[in-house]
N, C-alpha and C positions, 0 to 999 in steps of 0.2 A: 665192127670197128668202122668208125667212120671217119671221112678225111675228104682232100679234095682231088679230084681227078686230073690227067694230064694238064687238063685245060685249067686247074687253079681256080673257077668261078669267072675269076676277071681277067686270064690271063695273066694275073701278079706273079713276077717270078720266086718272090718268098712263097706263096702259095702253093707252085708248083713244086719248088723243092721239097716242102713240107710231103704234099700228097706223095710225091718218088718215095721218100723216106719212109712211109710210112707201108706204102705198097712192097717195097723192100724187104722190111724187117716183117711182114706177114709172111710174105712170100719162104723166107726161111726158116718161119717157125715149123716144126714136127706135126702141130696139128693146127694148122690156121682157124682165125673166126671167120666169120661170115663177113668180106670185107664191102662197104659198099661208099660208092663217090657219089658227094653232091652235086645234082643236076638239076635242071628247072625243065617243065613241061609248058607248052602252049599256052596253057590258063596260067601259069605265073607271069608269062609274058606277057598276058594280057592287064595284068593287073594296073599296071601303068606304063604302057607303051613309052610315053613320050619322055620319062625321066632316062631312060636307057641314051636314047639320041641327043638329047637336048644337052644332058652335062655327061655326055659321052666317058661314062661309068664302066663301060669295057672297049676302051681303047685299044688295051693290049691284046684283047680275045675274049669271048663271051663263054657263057660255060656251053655243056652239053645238055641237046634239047631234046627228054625223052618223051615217047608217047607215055601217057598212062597204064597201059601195060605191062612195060619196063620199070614200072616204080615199083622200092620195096618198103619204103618208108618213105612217110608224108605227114607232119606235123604241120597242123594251122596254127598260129600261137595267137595265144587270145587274155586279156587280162593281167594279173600280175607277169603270165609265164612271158609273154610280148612285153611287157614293161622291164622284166629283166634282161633280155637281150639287149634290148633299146638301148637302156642304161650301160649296160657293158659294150655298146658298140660306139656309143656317145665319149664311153671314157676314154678313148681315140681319136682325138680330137684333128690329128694330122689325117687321118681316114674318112673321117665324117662331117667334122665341123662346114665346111664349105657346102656340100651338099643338104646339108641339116638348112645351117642358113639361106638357099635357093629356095629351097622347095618347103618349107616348111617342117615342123615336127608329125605331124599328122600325114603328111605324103608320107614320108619318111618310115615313119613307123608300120602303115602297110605295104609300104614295097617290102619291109624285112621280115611283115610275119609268118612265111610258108617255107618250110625245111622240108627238101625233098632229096633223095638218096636213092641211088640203083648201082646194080650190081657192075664194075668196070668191064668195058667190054673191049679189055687184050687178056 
C-alpha cells in the first residue's frame, strides 16, 4: 500500500491527512499489506536543487530524506508512463499550472519522474 507519510511530501495538510487515514485503516486490518510512504533520497534532491528554493515548493515541510538503503520501491518514469503522470498532474491546474509556467514543461516533467517509497519509520 502506498500513501504519503507524516510529512505529506510537501507538508500539505490534505496530504497528511490522506497518509493518517490510510496508516489507520492498515493499522486495523487483521492482516496488513506491506505499507510504505513516499520519500525522496539525496539524488532526487539533486535532480534540481534550485526549483525546491527558488518557488519554495515545500513551504509547509519537505518530505522525508531516505538513504538508499531505506528504499523499498523506486520507480524512474520514462516515456508514456512519465507522460501520464504529467498529464494527470497538469490536469490540476491550481497545483501545477504556476509552477509549470515558471520553470518550464521539461523542468517540470524531470523534477516529477522518480517515485520512491520506504517503509514508515513509527
Amino acid at each position: 500500500m502506498l500513501t504519503f507519510g507524516p510529512d505529506g511530501v510537501t507538508g500539505h495538510p490534505d496530504h497528511r491527512t490522506v497518509g493518517d487515514w490510510v496508516d489507520r485503516a492498515v493499522a486495523d486490518l487483521p492482516s496488513p499489506p506491506l505499507l510504505l510512504h513516499a520519500v525522496t533520497t539525496p539524488e532526487d534532491r539533486e535532480v534540481d536543487p534550485t526549483l525546491d528554493n527558488d518557488f519554495d515548493v515545500f513551504f509547509l515541510g519537505g518530505p522525508r530524506v531516505c538513504p538508499p538503503a531505506e528504499v523499498e520501491i523506486r520507480v524512474e518514469l520514462r516515456g508514456e508512463h512519465l507522460e501520464r503522470k504529467v498529464r494527470a498532474l497538469l490536469s490540476q491546474p491550481s497545483q501545477t499550472a504556476g509552477l509549470v509556467d515558471a520553470v518550464g514543461l521539461d523542468r517540470f516533467r524531470a523534477w516529477v519522474a522518480a517515485e520512491t517509497f520506504a517503509r514508515p519509520t513509527h
